[in-house]
Structures are given as C-alpha cells and as structure tokens.
N, C-alpha and C positions, 0 to 999 in steps of 0.2 A: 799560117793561113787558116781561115774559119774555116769549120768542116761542115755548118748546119747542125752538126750533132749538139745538142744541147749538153751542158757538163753541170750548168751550176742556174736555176732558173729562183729570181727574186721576185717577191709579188706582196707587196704594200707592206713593206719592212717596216714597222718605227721600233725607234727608241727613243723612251721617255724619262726623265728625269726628275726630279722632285715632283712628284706627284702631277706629270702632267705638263707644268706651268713649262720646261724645257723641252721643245720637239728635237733631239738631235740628227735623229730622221724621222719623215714623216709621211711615210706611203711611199716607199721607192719600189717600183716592179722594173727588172730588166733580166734577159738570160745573157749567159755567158756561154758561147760555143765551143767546143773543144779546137784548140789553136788561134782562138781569140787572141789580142795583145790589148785590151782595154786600160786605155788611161784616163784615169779622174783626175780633174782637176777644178778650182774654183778656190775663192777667197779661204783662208783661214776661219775655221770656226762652221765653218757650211757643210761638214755631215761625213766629211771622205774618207778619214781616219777611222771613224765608226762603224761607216758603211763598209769599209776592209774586215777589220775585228769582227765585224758580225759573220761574215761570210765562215767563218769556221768558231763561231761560239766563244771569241776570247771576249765578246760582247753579246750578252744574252738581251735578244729583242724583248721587246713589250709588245709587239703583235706579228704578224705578217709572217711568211712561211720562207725558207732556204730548202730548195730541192736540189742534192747534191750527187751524181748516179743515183736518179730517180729515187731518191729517199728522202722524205722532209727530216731535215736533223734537229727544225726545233721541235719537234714531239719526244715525247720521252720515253713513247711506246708505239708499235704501228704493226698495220698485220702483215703475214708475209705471205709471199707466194702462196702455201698451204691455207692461209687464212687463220693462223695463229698467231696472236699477241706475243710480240718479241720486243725488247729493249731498245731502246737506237742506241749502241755503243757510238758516241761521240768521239774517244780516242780512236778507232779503228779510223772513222772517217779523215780526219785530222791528220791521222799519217800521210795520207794522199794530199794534202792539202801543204806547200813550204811557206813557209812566214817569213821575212826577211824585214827588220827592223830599223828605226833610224838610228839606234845606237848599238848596234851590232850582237848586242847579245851573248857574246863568248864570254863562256867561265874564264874568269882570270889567272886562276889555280891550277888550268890542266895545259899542254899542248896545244899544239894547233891540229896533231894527230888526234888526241882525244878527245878533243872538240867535236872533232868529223866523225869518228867511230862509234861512241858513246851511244848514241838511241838507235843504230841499227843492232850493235849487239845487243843492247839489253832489251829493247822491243821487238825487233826482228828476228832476233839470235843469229844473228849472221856470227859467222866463225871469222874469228879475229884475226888470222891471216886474210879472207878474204876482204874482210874490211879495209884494215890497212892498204891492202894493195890497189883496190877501189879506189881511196882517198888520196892514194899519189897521184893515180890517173886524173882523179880531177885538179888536186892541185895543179897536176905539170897543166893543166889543159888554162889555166888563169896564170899562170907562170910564178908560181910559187911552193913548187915540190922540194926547193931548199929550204922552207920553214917551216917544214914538217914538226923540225922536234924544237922548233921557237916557243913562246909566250907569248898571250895578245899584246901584252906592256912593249914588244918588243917591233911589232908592228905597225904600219903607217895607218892612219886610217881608211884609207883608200884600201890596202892588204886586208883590213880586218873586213872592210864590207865584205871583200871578194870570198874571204874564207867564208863569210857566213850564208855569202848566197851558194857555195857546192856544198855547206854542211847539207845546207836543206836539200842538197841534190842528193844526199847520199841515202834520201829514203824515199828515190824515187818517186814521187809528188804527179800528181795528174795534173796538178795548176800552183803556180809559185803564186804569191802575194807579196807584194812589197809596198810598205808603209814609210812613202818620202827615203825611200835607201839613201840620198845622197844629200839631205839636206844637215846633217850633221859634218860635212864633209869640207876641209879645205876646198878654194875655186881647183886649185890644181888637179885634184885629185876625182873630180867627178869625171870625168870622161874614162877614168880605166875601169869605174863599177858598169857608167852605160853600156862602156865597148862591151860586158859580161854580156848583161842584159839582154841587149840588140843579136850577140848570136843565139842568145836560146830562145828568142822571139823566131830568128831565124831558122832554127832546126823543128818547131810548131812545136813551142813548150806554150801550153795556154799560161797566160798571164793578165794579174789583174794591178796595177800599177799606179798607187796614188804619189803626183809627184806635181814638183813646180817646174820641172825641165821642161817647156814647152818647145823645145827643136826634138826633143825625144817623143813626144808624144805626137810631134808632126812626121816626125822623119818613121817612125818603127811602131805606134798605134795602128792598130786598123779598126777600132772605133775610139769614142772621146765620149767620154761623158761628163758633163757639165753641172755641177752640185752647185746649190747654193739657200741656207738656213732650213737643210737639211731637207729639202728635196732635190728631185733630179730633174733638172727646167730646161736639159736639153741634150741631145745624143747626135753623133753622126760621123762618119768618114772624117777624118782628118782637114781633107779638104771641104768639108762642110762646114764643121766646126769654126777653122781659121778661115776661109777663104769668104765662107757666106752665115756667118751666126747672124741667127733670129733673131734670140731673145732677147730684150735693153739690160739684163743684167751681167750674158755673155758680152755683147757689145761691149759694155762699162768694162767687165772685168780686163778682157783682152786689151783693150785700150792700154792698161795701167800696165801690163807686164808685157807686150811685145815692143 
C-alpha cells in the first residue's frame, strides 16, 4: 500500500545512445512511493529494461536526476546537512535497492547457501551464523530450505528465480526491482515466482516491476506505467490503465496482449 512518502523521485531521465541518434529514454519524470507496486509495461524495445537499470545506476543516464532517500545518486558529489561536499557512495545506496534478473544471476560454483550469504557477510559483516540462519528462514518461507546445500545446476528454474528474489531479501532492500523475473521461465513455472512476488507486494515491500504478465500487473500493481520508444505516455490505477487507456499507442498495445 502507497504511503505518500516519496522513496525514489524521477525527473526527465534520458538515456542516449550513439551520440544522441538512440533515445532509450527520453524525459521520463515519475515518483515511486514507499509501498508502491509499480508495474511497466509496453512493447519491447520501449525504454522499461533501461528505465529499471537506471533507477540504481547499473545504467548511467545522459540527463535527468534519481532522488533516492532524498539524495540525487547521479551526482557524484552533493552537499550535506552541514553544507559540506561529500561523495554520493553509489554502493551504499545500492544495498538498499534488490535487483532481480531475467536470468537469475546465481554463481554456479557456490551453494544456494552461499549464494544467499555472500554480500551480507562480506558487505555487511554480518556474522555467519547469523547469516546462514537468516537464509533458511527465507528459504523455508519460498519452500525450499531443503536446498540449502544444492547447486543452481541442480534447480528448476522457477527454484532458481525464488532463490534469487530472498538473496536480494537478505540485504534488506527498501525497494526490490525486478527486470521481466519470469520471462526466462517455463509456462509452468511462472506462477510460483508471482505467488513470491504478490506476498511481498502484500506485506508493503515497495516494488518496481518491469514484466509482460499483465494478470499481475492487474491483480497486485497499484499503479501501471505505460512506456513506449522510451517515453512514459501514460500512468494510472490498474483499473485505469486496462479498464479506460487513453492513449492509441496503450490502446494498440493492449489490444495485441490481452
């Protein structure tokens, strides 16, 4: 549920590409409220992939400012409270921020416990008892605390998303990001990543959600945003979005996928 509280504020992002000639985005301004569920969606190629990436710098804009707890992260210095020039540590912020990938991400070489423990001990320092013990609780909580001491090779891919969306839970994240989680995914096997999903939309994990599931994005969105050759041409309630779109390029699109 939105809280009003602003967490993550976007104000005429682009990214540009060979000198200009590619707008990947192209002026996108929207906030993100803490307990947000915002799902993008639109055609392939229209900006939504980029416009995730940006939001925590694994895509460095060409213009336009990310205020993330009131600190623009694309500056590379900013003053502080005191009114002293300070650094933006961009890993600090980052931490707070879970990525969750179309191709899951897991080292192939470690565990599915090591997976999970790896950046809070070494970033965090969290003590490796407590880690571990952490990581069963979220496993058992996705229901796979029996493949703790597995291998990704050894898992479905449906299992490998699930690990990777409570890795990212294990450094406690003020907002998950997930970039099409399920399109890499057998049919069968997308509804056990959603089911994840859907409760931590439910317990008010802010989330920002670029995906082609559009019964997800009607049923557990509580806004929709609508990209398309990398602008944003239209936002709204779920039921705004599917029940009444404006725009003739929403129109067109919905058309083709509902």
């Amino acid at each position: 549920m939105a809280t009003g509280d602003k967490l993550i504020q976007v104000k005429d992002l682009k990214k540009y590409y060979n000198r200009g000639a590619i707008k990947a985005l192209d002026g996108v301004t929207v906030d993100i409220d803490r307990g947000d569920v915002m799902v993008v969606i639109g055609p392939s190629g229209s900006g939504k992939s980029t416009f995730l990436r940006s939001l925590n710098l694994l895509e460095e804009p060409t213009g336009g400012s990310i205020i993330f707890n009131g600190v623009d992260i694309t500056k590379k210095k900013i003053k502080n409270a005191e009114g002293k020039t300070v650094k933006v540590d961009i890993d600090q912020h980052r931490q707070k921020m879970g990525m969750v990938f179309q191709h899951f991400n897991l080292f192939p070489h470690m565990t599915i416990m090591d997976n999970m423990t790896l950046a809070p001990i070494q970033v965090k320092h969290m003590d490796r008892g407590e880690a571990e013990k952490k990581a069963l609780a979220l496993l058992d909580r996705v229901g796979l605390q029996d493949r703790a001491r597995a291998y990704p090779i050894q898992l479905s891919g449906g299992q490998k998303q699930r690990i990777a969306i409570v890795r990212a839970l294990m450094m406690e994240p003020e907002v998950m990001l997930f970039d099409e989680p399920t399109s890499a995914l057998d049919p069968e096997m997308v509804g056990e990543v959603l089911e994840v999903m859907k409760e931590l939309a439910q317990e008010g994990m802010t989330m920002v959600v670029v995906t082609h599931e559009m019964g997800f994005a009607r049923e557990v969105g509580s806004r929709v945003l609508f990209m398309a050759d990398g602008k944003l041409l239209e936002e709204g309630s779920p039921a705004d979005i599917f029940g009444n779109p404006q725009h003739p390029r929403l129109q067109d699109f919905l058309s083709k996928v509902l």
